[in-house]
C-alpha positions as CSV (number, residue, x, y, z in Angstrom):
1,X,83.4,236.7,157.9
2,X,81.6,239.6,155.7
3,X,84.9,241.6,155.3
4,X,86.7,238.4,154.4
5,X,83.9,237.6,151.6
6,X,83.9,241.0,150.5
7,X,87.6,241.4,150.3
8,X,87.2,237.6,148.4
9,X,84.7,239.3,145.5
10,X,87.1,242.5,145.2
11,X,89.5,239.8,144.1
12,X,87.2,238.0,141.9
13,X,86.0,240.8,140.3
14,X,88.7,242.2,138.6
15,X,89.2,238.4,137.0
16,X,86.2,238.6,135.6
17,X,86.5,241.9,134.2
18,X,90.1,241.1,132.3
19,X,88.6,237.8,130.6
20,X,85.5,239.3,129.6
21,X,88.1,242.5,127.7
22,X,90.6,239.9,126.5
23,X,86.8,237.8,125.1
24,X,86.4,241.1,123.3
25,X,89.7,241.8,122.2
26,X,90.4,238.1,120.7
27,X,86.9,238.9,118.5
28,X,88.6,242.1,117.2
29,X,91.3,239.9,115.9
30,X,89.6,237.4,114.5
31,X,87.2,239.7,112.6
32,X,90.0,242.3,111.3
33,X,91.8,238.7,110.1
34,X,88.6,237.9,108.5
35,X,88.4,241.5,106.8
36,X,92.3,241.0,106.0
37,X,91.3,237.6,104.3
38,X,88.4,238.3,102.6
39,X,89.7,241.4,100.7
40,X,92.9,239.6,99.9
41,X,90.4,236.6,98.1
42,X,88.3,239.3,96.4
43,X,91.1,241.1,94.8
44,X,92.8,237.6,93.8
45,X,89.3,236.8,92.2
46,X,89.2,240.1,90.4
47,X,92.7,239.3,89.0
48,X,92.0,236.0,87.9
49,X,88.6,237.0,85.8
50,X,89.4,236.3,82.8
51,X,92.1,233.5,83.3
52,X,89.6,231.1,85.0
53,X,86.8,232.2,82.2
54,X,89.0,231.0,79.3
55,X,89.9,227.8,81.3
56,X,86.6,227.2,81.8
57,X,85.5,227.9,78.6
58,X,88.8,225.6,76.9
59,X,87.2,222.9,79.3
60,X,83.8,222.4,78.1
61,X,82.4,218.5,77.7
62,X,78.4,217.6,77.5
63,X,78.3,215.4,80.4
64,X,80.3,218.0,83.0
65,X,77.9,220.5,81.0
66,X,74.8,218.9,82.0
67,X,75.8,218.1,85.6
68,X,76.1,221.7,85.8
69,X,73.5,222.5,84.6
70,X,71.5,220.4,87.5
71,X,73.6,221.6,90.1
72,X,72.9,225.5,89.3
73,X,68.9,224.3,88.6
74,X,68.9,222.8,92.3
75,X,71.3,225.0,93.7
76,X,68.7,228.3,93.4
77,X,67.2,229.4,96.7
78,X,63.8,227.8,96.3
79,X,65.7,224.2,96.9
80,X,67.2,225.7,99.6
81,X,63.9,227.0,101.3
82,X,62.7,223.8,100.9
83,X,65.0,222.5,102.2
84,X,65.3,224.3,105.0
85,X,60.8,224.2,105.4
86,X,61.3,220.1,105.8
87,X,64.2,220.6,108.3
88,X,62.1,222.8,110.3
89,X,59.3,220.1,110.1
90,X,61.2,217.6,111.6
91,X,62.4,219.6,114.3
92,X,59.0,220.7,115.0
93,X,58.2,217.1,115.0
94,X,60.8,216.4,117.6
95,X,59.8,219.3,119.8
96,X,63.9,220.4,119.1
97,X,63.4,224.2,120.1
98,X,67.4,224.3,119.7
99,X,67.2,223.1,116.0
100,X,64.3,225.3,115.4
101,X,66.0,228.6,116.0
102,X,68.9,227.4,114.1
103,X,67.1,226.7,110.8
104,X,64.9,229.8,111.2
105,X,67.9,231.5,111.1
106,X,69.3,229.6,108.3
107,X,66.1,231.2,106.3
108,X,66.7,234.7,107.5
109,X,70.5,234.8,106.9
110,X,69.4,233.0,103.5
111,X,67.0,236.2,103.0
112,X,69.1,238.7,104.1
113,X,71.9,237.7,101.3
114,X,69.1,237.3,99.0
115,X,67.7,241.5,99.4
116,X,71.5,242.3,99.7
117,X,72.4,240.6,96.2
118,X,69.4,242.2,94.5
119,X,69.8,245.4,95.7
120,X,74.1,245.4,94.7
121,X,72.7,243.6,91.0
122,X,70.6,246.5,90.7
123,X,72.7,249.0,91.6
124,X,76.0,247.6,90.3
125,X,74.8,246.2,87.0
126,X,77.7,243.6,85.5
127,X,77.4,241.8,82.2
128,X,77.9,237.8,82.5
129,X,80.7,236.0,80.8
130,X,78.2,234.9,78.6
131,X,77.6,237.6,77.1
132,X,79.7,238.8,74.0
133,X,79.6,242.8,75.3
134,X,83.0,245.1,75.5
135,X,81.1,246.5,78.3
136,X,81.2,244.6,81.2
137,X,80.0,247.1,83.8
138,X,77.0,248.8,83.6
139,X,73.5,248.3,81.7
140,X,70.3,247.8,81.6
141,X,69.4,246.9,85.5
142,X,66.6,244.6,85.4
143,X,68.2,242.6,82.5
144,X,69.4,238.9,83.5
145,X,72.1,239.2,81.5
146,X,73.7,241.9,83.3
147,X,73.0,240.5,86.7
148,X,76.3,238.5,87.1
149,X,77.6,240.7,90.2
150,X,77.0,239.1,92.9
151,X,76.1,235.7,92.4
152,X,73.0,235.3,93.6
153,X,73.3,231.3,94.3
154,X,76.4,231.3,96.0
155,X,75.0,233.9,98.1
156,X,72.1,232.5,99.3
157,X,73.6,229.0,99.4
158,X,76.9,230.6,101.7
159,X,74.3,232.3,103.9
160,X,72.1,229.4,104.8
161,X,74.9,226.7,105.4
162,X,76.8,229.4,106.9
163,X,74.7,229.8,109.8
164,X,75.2,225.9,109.9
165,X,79.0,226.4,110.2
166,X,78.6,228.7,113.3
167,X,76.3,226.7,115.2
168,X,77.1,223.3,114.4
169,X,80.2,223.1,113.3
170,X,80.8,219.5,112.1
171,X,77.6,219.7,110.8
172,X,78.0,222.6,108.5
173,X,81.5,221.6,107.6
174,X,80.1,218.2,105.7
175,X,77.9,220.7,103.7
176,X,80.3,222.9,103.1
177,X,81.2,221.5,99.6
178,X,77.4,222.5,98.2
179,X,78.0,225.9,98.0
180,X,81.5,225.5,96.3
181,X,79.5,223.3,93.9
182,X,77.1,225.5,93.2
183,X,79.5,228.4,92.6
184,X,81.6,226.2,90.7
185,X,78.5,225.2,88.3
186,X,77.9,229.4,88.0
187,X,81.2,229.5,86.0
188,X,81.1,226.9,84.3
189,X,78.0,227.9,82.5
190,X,78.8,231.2,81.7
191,X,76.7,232.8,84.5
192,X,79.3,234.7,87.2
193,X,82.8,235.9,86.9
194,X,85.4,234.3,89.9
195,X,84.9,237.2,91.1
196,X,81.4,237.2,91.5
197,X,81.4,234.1,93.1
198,X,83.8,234.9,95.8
199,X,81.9,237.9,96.3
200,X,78.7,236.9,96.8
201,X,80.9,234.1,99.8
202,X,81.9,236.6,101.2
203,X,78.1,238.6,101.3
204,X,77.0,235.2,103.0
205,X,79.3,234.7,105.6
206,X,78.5,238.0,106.7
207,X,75.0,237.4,106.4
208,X,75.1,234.5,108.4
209,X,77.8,235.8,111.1
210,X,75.5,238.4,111.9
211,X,72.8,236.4,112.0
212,X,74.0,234.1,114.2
213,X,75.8,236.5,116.4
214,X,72.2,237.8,116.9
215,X,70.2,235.3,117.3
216,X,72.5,232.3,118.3
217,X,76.0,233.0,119.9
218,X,74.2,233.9,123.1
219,X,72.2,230.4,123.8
220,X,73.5,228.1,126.4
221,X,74.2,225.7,123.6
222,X,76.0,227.6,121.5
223,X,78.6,228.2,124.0
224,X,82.4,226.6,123.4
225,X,83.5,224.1,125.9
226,X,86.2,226.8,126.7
227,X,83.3,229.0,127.6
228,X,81.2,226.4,129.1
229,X,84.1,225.6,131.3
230,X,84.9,229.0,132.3
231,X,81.1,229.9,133.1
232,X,80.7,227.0,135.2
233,X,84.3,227.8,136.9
234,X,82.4,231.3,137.7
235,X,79.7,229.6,139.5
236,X,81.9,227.5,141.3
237,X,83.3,230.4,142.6
């Protein structure tokens, strides 16, 4: 009986080991499409600068104006930490450890895009839209009006919903369209280029993939069904 068990794990063994490298080899993919995908977008964006400013700015009303102008006042990160302070109240409240983790890393992805977008603002000064300059890149550093690249809204707004998306995915997916608002309401004032606003997406999906890869992807309930199933197929075994 011990040969036959042992003869029955050499069997089971090698099963294990080729789902665990076609696991790894299916993430490849998917993150080299991501790459693929997200440099296609950013060199669209770049492209499109100045086509979607003069849109925007042949588009101009008072009352789409003023919305706007509430969406980008609300859309800043301090909403967004409070936001995610009163969400980590209630599940403190309900003694939800799960939700707990996942809005405290909400706040760090949100933190992480926040340091990264000051750090490229200072480094890669870009004027905004709004301002009537034939120089467009480069500046005075610490002057708002040259800290269009990256958006630092979008960013921060991308991160923390992000993390959202990867966890909870239905979740995440209904607040999706705040971020797009927000970088929306950027260009529409004058504040960020397209391309600044894509930019600063893609900055927070990274910010938030890492994060959650980190700190989430290995829970027990952050596992697929696929890999729910499969794990509990291992123990049956």
């Amino acid at each position: 009986m011990r040969i036959a068990d042992f003869k029955s794990a050499l069997k089971i063994a090698p099963a294990k080991t080729d789902g665990n490298l076609f696991v790894k080899r299916a993430a490849v993919f998917y993150w080299l499409i991501g790459i693929v995908i997200a440099a296609i977008a950013i060199a669209t964006a770049f492209y499109f600068d100045d086509t979607v400013r003069d849109f925007i700015a042949q588009h101009q009303n008072p009352m789409t104006r003023n919305f706007m102008r509430n969406v980008s006042l609300y859309g800043d990160w301090p909403s967004h930490l409070a936001l995610g302070f009163l969400l980590l109240g209630i599940a403190w409240r309900r003694q939800s450890k799960k939700w707990m983790r996942i809005v405290l890393s909400m706040l760090m992805a949100m933190a992480i895009a926040g340091v990264a977008g000051t750090v490229i603002k200072r480094t890669i000064p870009r004027a905004r839209p709004s301002v009537k300059s034939e120089l467009r890149w480069g500046g005075p550093r610490f002057s708002t009006k040259y800290n269009a690249f990256p958006s630092g809204h979008v960013g921060a707004s991308t991160a923390f919903f992000g993390v959202l998306i990867f966890a909870r995915r239905r979740v995440g997916l209904v607040c999706l369209p705040i971020p797009i608002l927000i970088g929306l309401s950027r260009m529409y004032l004058g504040a960020h280029y397209l391309s600044d606003v894509v930019c600063a997406a893609v900055l927070g999906i990274v910010c938030s993939a890492a994060v959650w890869r980190f700190f989430l992807a290995h829970r027990p309930w952050a596992t697929s069904k696929i890999e729910a199933n499969e794990q509990e197929q291992e123990q049956g075994l």
